[in-house]
C-alpha positions in Angstrom: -2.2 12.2 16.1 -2.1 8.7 14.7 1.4 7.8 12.7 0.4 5.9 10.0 2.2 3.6 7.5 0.6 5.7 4.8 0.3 8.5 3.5 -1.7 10.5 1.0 -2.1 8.5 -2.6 -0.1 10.0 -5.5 -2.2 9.8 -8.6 -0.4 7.1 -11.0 -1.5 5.2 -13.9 -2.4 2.3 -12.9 -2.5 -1.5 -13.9 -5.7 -3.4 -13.1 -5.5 -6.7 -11.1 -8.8 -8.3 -9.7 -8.2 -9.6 -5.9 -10.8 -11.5 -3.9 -10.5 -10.2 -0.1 -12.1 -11.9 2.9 -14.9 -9.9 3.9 -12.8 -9.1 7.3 -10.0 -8.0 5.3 -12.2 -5.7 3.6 -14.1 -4.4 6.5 -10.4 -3.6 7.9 -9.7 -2.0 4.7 -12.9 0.6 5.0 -11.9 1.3 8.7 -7.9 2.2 7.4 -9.4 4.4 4.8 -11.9 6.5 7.2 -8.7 6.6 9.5 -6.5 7.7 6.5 -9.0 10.7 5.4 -9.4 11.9 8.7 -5.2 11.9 9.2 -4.9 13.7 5.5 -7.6 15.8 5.6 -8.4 14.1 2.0 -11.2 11.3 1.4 -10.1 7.9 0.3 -13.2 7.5 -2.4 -12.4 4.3 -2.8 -10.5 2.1 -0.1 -9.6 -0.6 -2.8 -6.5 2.0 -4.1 -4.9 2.1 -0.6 -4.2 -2.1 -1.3 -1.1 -1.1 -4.1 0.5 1.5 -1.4 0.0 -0.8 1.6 1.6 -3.3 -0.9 4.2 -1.0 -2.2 5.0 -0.1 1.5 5.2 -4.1 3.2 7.6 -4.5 0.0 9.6 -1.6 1.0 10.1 -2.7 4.5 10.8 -6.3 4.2 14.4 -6.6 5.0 14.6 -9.9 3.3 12.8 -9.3 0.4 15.4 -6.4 -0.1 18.2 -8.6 1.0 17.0 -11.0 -1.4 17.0 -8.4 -4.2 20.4 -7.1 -3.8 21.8 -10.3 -3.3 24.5 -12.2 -6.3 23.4 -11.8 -9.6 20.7 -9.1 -8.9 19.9 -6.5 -11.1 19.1 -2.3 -9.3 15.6 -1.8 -8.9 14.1 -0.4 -12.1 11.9 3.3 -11.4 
């Protein structure tokens, strides 16, 4: 079984944000989501909602970004 960075979406209110993607990014995009549904055993209707997690997630892992944000003068991360 495939280990993927992802896992099934939580349903969240959401704030709208209009992205261009290049069309490979997008075809990349499609392929994650068929991989994701099969993994989860739940369909990704549309692959455009797995961008905020994969977002969410590179955040999450960037050392330096986190570094960055505890750093002098930082505030905790708000919820």
């Amino acid at each position: 079984m495939t280990k993927l960075k992802l896992g099934a979406l939580e349903d969240d209110k959401p704030v709208k944000v209009t992205v261009e993607l290049p069309a490979a990014v997008h075809r990349q995009l499609v392929a994650y989501a068929d991989v994701l549904a099969r993994e989860t055993g739940k369909p990704v209707p549309d692959p455009a909602k797995l961008i905020a997690p994969m977002i969410e997630r590179f955040m999450a892992t960037d050392r330096a970004f986190g570094k960055a944000r505890r750093g002098p003068g930082s505030r905790p991360p708000q919820p």
